[in-house]
N, CA, C and O of each residue as an XYZ file, in Angstrom:
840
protein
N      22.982     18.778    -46.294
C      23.771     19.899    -45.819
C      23.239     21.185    -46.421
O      22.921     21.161    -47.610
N      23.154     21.921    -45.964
C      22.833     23.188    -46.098
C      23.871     24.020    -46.683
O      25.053     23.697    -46.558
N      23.454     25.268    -47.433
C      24.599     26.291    -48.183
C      25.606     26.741    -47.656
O      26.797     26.721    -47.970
N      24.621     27.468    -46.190
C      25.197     28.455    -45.564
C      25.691     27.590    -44.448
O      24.986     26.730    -43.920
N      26.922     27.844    -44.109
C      27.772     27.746    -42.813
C      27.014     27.853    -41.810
O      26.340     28.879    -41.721
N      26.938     27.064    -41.019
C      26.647     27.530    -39.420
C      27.678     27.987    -38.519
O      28.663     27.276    -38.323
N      27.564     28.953    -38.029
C      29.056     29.372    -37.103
C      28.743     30.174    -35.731
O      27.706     30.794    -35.497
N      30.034     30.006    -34.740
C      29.333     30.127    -33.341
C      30.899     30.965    -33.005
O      32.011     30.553    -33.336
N      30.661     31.914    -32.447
C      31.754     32.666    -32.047
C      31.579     32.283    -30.280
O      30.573     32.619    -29.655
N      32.935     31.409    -29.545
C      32.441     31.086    -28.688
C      32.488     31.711    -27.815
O      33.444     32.475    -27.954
N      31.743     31.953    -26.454
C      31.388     32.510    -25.776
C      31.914     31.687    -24.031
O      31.542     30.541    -23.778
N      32.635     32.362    -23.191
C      33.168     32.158    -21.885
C      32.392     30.378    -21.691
O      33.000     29.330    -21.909
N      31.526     30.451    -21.419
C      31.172     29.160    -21.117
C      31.289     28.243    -22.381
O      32.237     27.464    -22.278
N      30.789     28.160    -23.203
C      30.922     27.324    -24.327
C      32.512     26.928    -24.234
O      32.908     25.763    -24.248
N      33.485     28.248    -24.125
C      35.015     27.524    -24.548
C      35.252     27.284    -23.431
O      36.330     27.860    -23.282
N      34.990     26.794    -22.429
C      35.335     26.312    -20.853
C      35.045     24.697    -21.234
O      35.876     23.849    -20.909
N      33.832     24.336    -21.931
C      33.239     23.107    -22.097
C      33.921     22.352    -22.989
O      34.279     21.180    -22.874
N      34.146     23.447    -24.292
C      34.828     22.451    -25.611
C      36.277     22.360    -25.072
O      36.970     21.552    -25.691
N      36.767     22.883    -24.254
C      38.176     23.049    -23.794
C      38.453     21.251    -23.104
O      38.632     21.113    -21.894
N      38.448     20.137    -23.963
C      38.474     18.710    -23.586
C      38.879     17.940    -24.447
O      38.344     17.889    -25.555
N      39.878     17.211    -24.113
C      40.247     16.625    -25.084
C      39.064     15.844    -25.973
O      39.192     16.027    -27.183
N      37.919     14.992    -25.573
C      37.400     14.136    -25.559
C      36.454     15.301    -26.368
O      36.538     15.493    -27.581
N      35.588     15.999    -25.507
C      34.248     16.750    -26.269
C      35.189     17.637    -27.485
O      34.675     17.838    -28.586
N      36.357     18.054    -27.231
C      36.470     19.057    -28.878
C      36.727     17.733    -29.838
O      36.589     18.091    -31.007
N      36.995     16.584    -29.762
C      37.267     15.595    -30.780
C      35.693     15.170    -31.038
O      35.290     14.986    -32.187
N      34.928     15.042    -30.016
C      33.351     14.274    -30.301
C      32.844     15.285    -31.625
O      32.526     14.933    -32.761
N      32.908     16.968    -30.902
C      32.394     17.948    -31.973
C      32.923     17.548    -33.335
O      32.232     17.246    -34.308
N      34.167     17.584    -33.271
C      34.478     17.563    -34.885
C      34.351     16.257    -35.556
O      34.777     16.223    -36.711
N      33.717     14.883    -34.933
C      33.690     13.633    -35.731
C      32.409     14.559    -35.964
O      32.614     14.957    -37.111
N      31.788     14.857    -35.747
C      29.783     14.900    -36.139
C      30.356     16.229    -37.038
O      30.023     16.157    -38.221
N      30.838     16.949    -36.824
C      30.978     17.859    -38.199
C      31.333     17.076    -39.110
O      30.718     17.218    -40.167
N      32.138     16.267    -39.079
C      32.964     15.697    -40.339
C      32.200     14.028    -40.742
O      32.274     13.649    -41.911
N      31.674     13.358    -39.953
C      30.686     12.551    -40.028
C      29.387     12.262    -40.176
O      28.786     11.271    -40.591
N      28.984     13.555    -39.664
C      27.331     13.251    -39.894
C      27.032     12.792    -38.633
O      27.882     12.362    -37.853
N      25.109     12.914    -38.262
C      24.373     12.617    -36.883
C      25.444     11.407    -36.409
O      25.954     10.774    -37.333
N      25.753     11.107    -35.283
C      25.932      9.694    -34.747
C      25.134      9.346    -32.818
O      24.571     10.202    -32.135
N      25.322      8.186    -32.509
C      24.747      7.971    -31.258
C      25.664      8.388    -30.537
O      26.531      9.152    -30.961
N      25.625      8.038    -29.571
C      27.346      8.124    -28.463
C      27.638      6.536    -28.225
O      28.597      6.148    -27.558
N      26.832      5.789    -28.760
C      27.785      4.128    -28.966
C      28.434      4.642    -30.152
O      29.568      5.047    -29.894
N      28.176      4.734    -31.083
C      29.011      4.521    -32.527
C      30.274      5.662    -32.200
O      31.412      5.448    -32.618
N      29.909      6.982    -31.347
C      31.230      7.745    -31.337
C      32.479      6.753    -30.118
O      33.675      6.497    -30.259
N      31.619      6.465    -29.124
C      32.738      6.140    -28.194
C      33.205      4.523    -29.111
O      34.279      4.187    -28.612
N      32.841      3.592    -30.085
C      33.602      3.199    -31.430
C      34.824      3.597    -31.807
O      35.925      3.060    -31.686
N      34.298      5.150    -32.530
C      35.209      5.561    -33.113
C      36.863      6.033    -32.148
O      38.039      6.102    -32.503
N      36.141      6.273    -30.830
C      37.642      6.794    -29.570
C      37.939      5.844    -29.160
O      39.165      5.799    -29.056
N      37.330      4.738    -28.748
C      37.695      3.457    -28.056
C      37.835      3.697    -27.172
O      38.881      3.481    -26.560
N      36.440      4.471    -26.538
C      35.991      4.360    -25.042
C      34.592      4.032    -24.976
O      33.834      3.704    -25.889
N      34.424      4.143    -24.026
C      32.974      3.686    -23.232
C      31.439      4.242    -23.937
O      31.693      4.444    -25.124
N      30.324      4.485    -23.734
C      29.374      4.807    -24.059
C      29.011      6.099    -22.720
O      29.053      7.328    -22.762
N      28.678      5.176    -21.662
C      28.366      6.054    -20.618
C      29.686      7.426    -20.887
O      29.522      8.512    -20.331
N      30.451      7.267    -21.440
C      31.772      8.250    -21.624
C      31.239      9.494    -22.171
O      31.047     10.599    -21.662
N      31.024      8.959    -23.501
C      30.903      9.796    -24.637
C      29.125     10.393    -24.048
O      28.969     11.574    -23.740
N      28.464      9.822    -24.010
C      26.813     10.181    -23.328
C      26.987     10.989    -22.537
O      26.214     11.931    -22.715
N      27.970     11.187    -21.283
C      27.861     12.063    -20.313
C      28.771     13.404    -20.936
O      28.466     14.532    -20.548
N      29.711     13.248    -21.752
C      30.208     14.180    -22.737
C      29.153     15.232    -23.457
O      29.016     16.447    -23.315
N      28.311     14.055    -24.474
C      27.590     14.669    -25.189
C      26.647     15.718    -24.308
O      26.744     16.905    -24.620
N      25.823     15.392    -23.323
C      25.688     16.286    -22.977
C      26.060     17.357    -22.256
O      25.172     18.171    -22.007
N      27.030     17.543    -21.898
C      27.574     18.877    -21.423
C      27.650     19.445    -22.352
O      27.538     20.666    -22.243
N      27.913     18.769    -23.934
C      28.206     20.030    -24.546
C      26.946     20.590    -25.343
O      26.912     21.572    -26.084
N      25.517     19.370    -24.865
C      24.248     20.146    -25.641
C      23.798     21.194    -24.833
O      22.957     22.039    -25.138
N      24.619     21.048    -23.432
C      23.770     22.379    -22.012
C      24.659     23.385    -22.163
O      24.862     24.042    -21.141
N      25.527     23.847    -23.598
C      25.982     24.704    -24.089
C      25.985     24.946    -25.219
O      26.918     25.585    -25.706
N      25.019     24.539    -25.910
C      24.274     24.110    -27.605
C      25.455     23.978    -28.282
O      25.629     24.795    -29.187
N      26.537     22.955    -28.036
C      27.328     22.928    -29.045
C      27.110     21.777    -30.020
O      27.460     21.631    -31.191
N      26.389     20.966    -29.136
C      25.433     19.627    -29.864
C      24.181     19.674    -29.586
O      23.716     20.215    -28.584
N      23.291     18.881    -30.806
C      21.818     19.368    -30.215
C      21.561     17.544    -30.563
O      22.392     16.853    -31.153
N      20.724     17.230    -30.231
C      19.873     15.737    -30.130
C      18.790     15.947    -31.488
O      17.863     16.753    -31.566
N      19.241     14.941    -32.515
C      18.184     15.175    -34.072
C      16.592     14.814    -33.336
O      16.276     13.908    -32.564
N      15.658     16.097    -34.023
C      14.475     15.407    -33.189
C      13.258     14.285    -33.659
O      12.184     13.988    -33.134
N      14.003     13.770    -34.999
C      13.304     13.041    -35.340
C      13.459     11.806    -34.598
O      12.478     11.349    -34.011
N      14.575     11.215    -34.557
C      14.998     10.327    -33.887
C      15.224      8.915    -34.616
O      14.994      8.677    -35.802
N      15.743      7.997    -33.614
C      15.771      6.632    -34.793
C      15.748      5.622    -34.216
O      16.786      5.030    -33.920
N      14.567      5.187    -33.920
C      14.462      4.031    -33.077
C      14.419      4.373    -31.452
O      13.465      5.094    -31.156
N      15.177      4.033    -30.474
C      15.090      3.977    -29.153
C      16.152      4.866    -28.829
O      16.151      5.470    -27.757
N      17.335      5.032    -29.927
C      18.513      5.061    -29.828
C      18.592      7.458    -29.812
O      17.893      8.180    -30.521
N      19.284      7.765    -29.137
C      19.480      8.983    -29.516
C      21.088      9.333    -30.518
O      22.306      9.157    -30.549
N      20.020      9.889    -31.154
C      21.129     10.823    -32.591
C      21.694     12.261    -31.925
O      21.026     13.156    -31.406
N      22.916     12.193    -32.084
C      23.544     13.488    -32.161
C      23.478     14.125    -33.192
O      22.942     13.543    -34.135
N      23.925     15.376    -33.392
C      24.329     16.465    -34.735
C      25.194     17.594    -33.705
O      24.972     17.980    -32.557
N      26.140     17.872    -34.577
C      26.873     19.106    -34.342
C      26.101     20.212    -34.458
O      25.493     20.162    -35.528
N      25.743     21.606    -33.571
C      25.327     22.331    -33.685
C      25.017     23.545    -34.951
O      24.099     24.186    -35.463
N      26.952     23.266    -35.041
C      27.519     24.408    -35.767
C      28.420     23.709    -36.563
O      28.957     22.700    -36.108
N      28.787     24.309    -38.277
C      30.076     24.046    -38.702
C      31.127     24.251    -38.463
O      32.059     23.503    -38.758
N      31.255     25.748    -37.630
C      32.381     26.585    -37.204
C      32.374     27.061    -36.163
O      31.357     27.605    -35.731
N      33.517     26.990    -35.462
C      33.919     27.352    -34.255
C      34.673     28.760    -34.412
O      35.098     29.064    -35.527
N      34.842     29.588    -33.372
C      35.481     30.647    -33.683
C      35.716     30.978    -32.336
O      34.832     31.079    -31.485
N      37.215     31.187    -32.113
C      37.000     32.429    -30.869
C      38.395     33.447    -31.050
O      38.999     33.973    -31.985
N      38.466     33.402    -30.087
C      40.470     34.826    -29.782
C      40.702     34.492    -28.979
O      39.953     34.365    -28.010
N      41.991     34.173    -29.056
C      42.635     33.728    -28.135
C      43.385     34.309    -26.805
O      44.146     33.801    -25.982
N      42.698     35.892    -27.013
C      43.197     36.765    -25.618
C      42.126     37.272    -25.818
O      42.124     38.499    -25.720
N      40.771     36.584    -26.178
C      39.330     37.397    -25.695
C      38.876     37.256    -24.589
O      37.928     37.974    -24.271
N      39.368     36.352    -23.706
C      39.359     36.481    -22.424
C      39.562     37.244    -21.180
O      38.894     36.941    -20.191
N      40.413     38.199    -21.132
C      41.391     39.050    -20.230
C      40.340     38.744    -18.777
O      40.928     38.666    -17.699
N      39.410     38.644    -18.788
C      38.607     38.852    -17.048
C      38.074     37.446    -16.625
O      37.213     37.279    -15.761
N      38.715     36.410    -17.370
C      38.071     35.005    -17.289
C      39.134     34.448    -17.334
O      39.532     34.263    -18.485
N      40.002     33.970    -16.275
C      41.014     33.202    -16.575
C      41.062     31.750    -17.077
O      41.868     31.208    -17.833
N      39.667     31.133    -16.269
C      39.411     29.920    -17.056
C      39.396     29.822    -18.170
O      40.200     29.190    -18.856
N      38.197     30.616    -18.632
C      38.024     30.616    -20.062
C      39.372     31.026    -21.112
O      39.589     30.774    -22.297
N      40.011     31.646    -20.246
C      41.885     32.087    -21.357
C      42.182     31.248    -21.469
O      42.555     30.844    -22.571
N      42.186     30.162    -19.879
C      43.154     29.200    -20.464
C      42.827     28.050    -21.209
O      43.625     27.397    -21.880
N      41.397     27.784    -21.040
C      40.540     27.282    -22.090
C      41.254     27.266    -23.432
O      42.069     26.454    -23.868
N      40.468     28.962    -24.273
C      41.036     29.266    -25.484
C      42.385     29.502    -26.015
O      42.653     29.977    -27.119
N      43.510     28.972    -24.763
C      44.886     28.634    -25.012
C      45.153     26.980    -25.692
O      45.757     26.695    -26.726
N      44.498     26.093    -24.747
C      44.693     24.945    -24.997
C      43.847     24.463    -26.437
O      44.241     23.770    -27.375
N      42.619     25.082    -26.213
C      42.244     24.799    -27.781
C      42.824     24.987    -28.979
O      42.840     24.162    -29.892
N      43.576     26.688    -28.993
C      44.401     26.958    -30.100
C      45.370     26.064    -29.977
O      45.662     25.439    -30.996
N      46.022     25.807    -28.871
C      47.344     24.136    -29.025
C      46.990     23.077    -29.747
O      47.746     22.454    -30.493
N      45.640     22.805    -29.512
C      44.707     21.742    -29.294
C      44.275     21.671    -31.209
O      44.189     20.522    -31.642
N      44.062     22.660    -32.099
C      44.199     22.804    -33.004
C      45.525     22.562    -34.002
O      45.573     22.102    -35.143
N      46.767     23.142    -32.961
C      47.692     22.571    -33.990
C      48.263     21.214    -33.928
O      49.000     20.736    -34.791
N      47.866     20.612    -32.825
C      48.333     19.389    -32.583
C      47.303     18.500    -33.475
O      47.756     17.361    -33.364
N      46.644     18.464    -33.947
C      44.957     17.919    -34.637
C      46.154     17.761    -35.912
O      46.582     16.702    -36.370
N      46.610     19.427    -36.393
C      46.512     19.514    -37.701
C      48.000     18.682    -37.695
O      48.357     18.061    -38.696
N      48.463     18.714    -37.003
C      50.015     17.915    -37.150
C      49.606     16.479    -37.202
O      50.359     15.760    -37.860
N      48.474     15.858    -36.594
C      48.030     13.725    -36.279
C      47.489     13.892    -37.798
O      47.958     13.016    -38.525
N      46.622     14.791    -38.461
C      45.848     14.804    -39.444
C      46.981     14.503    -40.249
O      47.081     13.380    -40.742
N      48.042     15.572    -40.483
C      49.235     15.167    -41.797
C      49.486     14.238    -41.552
O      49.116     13.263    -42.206
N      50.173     14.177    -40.570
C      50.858     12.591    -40.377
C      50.219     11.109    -40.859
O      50.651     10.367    -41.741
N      48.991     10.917    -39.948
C      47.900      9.896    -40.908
C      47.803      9.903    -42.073
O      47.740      8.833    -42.678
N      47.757     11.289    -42.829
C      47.867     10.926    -44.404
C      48.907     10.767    -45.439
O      48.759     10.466    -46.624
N      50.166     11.065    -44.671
C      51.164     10.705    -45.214
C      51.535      8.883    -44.845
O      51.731      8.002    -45.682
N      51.536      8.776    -43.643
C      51.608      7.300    -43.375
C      50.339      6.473    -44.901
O      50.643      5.579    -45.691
N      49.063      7.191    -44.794
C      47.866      5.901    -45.482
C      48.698      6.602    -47.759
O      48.348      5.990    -48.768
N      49.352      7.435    -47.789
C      49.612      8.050    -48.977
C      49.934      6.555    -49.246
O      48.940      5.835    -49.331
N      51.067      5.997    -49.385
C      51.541      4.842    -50.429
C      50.216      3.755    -50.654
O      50.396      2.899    -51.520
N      49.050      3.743    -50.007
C      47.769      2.753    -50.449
C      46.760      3.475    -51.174
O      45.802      2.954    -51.744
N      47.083      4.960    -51.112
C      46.154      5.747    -51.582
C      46.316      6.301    -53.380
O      47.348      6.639    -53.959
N      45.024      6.235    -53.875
C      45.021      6.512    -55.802
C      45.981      7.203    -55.834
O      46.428      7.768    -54.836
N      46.537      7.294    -57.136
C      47.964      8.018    -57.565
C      47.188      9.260    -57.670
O      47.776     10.283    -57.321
N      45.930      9.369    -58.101
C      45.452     10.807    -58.495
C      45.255     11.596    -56.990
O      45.749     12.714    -56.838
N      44.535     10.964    -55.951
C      44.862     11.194    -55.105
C      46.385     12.130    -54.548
O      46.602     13.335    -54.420
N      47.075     11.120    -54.359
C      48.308     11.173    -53.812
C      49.115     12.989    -54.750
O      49.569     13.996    -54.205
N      48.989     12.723    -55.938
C      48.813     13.718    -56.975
C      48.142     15.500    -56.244
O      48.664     16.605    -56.094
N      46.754     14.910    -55.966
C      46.310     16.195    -55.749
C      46.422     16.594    -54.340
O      46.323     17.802    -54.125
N      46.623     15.754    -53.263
C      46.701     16.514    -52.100
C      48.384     16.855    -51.547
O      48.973     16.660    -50.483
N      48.640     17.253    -52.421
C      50.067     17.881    -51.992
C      50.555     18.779    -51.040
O      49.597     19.028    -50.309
N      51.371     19.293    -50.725
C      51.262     20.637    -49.680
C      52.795     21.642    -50.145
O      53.669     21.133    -50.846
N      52.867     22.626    -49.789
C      53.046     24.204    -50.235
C      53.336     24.742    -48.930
O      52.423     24.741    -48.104
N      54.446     25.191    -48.623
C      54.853     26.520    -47.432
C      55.365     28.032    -48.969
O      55.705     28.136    -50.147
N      55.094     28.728    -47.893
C      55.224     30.172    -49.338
C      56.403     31.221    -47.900
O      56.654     30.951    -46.725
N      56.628     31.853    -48.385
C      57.459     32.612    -47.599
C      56.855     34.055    -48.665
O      56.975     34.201    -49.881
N      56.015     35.213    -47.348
C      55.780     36.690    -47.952
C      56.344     37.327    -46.791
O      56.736     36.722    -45.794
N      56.377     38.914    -47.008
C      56.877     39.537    -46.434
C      55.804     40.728    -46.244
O      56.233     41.725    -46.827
N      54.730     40.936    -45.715
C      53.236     41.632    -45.408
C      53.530     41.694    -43.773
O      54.023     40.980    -42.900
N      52.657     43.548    -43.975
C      51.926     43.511    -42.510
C      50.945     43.020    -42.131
O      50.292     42.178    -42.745
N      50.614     43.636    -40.688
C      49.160     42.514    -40.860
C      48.326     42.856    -41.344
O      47.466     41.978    -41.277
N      47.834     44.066    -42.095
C      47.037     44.277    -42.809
C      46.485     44.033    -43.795
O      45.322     44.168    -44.176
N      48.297     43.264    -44.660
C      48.062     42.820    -45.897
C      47.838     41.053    -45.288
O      46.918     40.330    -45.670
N      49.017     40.597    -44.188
C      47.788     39.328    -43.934
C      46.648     39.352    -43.791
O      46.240     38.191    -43.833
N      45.830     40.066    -43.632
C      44.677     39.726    -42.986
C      43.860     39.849    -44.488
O      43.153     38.957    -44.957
N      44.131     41.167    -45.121
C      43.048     40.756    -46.842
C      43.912     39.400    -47.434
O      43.000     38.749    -47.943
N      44.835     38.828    -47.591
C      45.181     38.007    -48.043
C      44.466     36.414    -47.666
O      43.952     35.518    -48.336
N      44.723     36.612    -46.387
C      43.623     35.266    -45.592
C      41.910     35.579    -46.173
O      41.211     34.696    -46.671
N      41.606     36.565    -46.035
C      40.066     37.231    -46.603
C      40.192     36.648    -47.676
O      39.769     35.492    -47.657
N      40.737     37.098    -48.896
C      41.056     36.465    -50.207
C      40.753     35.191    -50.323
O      39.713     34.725    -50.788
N      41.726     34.587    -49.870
C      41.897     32.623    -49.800
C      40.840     32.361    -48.999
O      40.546     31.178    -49.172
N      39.969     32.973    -48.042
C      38.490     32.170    -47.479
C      37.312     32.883    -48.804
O      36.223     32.308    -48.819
N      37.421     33.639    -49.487
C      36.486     33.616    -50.423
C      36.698     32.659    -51.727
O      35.813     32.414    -52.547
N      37.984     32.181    -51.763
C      37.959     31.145    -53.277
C      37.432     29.842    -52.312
O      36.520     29.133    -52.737
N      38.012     29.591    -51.087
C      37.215     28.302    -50.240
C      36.018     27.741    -50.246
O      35.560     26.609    -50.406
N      35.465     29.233    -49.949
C      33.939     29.573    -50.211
C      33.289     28.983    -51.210
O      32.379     28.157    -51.135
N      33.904     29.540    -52.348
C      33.131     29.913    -53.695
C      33.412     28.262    -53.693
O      32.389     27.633    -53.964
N      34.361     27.598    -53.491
C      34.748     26.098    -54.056
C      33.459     24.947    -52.492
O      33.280     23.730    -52.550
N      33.015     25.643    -51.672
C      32.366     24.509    -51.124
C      31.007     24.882    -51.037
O      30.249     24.300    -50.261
N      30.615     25.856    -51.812
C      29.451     26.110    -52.112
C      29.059     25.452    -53.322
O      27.975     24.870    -53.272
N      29.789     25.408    -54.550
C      29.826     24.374    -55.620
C      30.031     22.974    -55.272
O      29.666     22.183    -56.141
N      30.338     22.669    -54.616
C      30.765     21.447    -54.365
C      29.588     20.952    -53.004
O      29.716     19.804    -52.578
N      28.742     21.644    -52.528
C      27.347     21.488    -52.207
C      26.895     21.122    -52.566
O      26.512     19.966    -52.383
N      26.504     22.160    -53.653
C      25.270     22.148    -54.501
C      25.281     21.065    -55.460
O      24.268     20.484    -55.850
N      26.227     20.865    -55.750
C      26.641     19.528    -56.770
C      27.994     18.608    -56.561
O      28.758     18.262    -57.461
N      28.061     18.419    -55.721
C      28.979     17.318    -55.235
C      29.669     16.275    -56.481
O      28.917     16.114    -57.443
N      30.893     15.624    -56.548
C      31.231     14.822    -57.490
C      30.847     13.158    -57.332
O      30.799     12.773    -56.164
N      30.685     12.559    -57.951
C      30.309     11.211    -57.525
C      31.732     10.642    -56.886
O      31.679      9.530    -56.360
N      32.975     11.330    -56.904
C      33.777     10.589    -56.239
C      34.653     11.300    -55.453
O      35.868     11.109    -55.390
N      33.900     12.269    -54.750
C      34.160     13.283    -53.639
C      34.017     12.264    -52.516
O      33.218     11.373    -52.227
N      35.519     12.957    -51.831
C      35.186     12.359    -50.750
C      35.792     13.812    -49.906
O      36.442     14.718    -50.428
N      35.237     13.685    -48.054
C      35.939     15.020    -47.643
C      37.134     15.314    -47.172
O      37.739     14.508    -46.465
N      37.695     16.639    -47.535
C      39.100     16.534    -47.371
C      39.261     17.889    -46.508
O      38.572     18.821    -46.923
N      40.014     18.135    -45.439
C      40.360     19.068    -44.856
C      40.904     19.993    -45.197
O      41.677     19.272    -45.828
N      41.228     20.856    -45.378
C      42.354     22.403    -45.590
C      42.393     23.226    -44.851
O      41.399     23.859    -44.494
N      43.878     23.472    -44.328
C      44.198     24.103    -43.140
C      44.786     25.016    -43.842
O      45.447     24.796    -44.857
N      44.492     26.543    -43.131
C      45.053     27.942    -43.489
C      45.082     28.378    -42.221
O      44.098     28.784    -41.605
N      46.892     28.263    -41.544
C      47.183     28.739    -40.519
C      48.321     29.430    -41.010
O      49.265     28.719    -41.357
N      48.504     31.329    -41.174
C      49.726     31.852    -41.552
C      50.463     32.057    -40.265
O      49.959     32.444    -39.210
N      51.780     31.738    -40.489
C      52.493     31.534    -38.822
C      53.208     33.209    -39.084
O      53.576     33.608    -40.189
N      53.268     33.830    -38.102
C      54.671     35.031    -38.975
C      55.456     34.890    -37.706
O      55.141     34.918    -36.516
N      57.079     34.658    -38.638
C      57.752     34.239    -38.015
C      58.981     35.697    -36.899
O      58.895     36.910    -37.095
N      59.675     35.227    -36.155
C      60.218     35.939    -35.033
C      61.171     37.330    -35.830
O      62.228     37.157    -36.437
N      60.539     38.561    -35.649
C      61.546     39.498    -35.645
C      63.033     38.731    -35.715
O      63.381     37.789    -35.003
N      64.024     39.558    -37.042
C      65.186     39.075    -36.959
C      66.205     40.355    -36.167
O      66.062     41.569    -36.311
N      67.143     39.712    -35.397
C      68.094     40.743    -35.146
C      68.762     41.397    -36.172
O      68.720     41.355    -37.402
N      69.474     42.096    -35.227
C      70.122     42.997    -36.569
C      70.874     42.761    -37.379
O      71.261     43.655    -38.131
N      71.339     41.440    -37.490
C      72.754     40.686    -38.019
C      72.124     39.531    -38.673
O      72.908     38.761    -39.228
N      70.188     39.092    -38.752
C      69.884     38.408    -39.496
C      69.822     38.408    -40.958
O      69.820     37.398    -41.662
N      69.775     39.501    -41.318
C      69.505     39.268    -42.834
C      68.080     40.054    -43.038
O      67.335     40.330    -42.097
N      67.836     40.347    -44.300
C      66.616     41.613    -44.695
C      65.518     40.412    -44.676
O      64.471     40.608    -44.058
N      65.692     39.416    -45.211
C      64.495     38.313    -44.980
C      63.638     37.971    -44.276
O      62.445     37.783    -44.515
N      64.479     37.830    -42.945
C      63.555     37.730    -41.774
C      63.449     35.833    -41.151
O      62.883     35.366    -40.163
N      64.103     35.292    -42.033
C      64.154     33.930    -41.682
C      64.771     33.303    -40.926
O      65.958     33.038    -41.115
N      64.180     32.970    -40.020
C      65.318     32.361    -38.214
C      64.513     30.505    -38.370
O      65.028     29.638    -37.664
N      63.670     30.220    -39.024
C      63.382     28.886    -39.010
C      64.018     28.250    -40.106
O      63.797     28.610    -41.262
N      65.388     26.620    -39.596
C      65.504     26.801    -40.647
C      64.998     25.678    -42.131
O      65.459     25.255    -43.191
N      63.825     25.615    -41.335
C      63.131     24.608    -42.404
C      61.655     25.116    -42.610
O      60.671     24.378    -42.644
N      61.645     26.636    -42.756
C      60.859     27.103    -43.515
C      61.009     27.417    -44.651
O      62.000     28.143    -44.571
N      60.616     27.375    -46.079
C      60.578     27.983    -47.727
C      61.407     26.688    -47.978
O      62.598     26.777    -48.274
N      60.723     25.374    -47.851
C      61.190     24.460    -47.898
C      60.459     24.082    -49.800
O      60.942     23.240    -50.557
N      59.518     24.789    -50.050
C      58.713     24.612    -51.295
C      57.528     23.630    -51.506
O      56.903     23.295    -50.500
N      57.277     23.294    -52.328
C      56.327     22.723    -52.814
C      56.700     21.117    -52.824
O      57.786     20.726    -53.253
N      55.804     20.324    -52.368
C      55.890     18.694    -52.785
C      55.942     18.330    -53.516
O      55.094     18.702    -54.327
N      56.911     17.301    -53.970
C      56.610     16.943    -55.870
C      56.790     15.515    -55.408
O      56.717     14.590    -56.218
């Protein structure tokens, strides 16, 4: 793996393509897995080969996957293009496809991050106590514009940074990879009879896991 991030700000066609259930899940096993064929991915979905093969490439005739060119045997290797995906979700306005594309993906993201918790809370009771220990989770309740969200998110992607650039370069012998999601939600204008807080959810500032 390399230092530097690879990242792709996507572009009308690209988010028309990843806009699938099937190809945005293929992308992120090969980010998070490493090269694979399209037998070993359609494995991992528990579908077909010809599936995942006719997948894979649509999304290399939009370089979101490229084919390793060394190769391995008879067999073709995938790799993810890019580490990072990026787009806006009303960067669309003259492409309706593509909006509604980069609608379903942003859905398509929180629904990921909701199967992701869930799986690890279900596998938590088999998993090391140190484990179980360190991947805890945290809701915070602030009260910022978006200005101050936005250096604040800046902030928390430079300690990210600084922590997977070390963890590159020298990895632990008992690292394994772990996801972290930084999605700040801000929640609904309160009426006038809510309260100075601003809190209408009511199982947000629920605290910290112990």
């Amino acid at each position: 793996m390399t230092d530097e991030l690879r990242h792709v700000n996507l572009d009308a066609r690209q988010i028309r393509v990843l806009a699938h259930p099937l190809r945005s899940r293929l992308v992120g096993q090969l980010r998070v897995g490493g090269p694979a064929t399209a037998t070993q991915l359609a494995a991992v979905f528990r579908t077909n080969t010809g599936a995942t093969s006719y997948h894979l490439r649509q999304l290399a005739e939009v370089g979101l996957v490229v084919e390793e060119p060394s190769g391995r045997g008879r067999q073709r290797w995938w790799r993810a293009a890019h580490d990072v995906s990026s787009w806006e979700r009303d960067g669309f306005p003259d492409d309706p496809d593509a909006q509604a594309a980069a609608d379903w993906l942003t859905s398509n993201f929180a629904r990921n991050l909701a199967e992701r918790v869930q799986d690890w809370l279900i596998a938590t009771p088999t998993e090391p106590e140190a484990w179980r220990l360190a991947a805890q989770f945290s809701d915070y309740i602030l009260r910022l514009n978006a200005t101050q969200l936005t250096a604040m998110t800046a902030e928390l992607d430079e300690v990210v940074e600084r922590w997977r650039r070390q963890t590159t370069a020298a990895p632990a012998e008992d690292a394994r990879t772990v996801l972290l999601y930084l999605y700040p939600v801000p929640l609904p204008q309160p009426d006038n009879g809510a309260g100075s807080d601003g809190g209408t959810d009511p199982d947000a500032g629920l605290g910290t896991e112990s």
